[in-house]
C-alpha positions in Angstrom: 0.0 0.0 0.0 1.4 3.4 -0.8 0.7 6.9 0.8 1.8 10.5 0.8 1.9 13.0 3.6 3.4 16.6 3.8 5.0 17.8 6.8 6.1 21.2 8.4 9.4 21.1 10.1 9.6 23.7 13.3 12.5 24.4 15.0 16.5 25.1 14.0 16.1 22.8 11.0 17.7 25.3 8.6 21.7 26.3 8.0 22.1 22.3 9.6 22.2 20.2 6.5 18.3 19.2 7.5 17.4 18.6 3.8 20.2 17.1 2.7 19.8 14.6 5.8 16.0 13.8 4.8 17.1 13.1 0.9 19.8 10.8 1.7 17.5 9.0 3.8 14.6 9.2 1.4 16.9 7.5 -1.5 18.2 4.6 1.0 14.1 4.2 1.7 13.3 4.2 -1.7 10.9 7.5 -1.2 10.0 10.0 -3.7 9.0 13.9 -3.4 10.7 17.0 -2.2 11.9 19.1 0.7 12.6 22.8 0.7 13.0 25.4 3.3 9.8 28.0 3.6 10.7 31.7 4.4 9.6 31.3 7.4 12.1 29.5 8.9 10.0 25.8 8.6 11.4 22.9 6.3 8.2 21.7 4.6 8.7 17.9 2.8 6.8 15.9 0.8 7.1 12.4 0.7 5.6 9.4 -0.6 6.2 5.5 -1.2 5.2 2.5 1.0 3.4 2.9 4.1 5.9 0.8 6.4 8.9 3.3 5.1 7.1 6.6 4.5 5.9 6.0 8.2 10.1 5.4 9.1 10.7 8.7 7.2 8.0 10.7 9.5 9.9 9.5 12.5 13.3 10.6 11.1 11.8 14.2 10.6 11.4 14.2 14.0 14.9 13.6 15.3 16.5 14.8 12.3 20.3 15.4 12.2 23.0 15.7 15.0 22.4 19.2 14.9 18.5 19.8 14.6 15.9 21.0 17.4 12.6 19.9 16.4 10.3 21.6 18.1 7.1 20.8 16.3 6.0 18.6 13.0 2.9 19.1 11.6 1.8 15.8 9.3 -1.0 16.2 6.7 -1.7 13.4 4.7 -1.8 13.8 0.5 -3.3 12.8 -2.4 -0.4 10.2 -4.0 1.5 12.1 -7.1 3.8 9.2 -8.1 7.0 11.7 -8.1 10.3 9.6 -9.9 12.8 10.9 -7.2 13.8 13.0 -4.4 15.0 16.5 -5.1 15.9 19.5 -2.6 14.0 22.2 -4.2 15.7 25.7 -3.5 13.3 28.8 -3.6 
């Protein structure tokens, strides 16, 4: 079964190598979508794949890297968009 959710990163998840941390972990998972950081300070990532492993990639968003303070992830659940990789998408 496959699913995609979009979550909103709070906390000092920018400047730390946060996205770079979720796409390496998204290509050893075999997920697809994006993340990019928002202007206002939040990492917002989309991902989708398996249930078991998208559902391993939520829980890495909230530890994140050595160097991340999550302080809140909000998790919204997404229409599947069959996406062919995982990019970092700068604004």
């Amino acid at each position: 079964m496959k699913k995609a959710v979009r979550l909103y990163i709070e906390g000092t998840v920018q400047g730390i190598f946060f996205r770079q941390f979720i796409k390496e972990n998204a290509e050893r998972n075999d997920i697809r979508g994006f993340a990019r950081n928002l202007e206002d300070g939040r990492v917002e990532v989309f991902i989708e794949g398996n249930n078991d492993k998208v559902d391993k990639m939520i829980e890495l968003c909230k530890t994140g890297p050595k160097h991340a303070k999550i302080g809140k992830v909000e998790v919204k659940e997404e229409k599947f968009q069959d996406f062919k990789e995982f990019k970092v998408l700068h604004i």
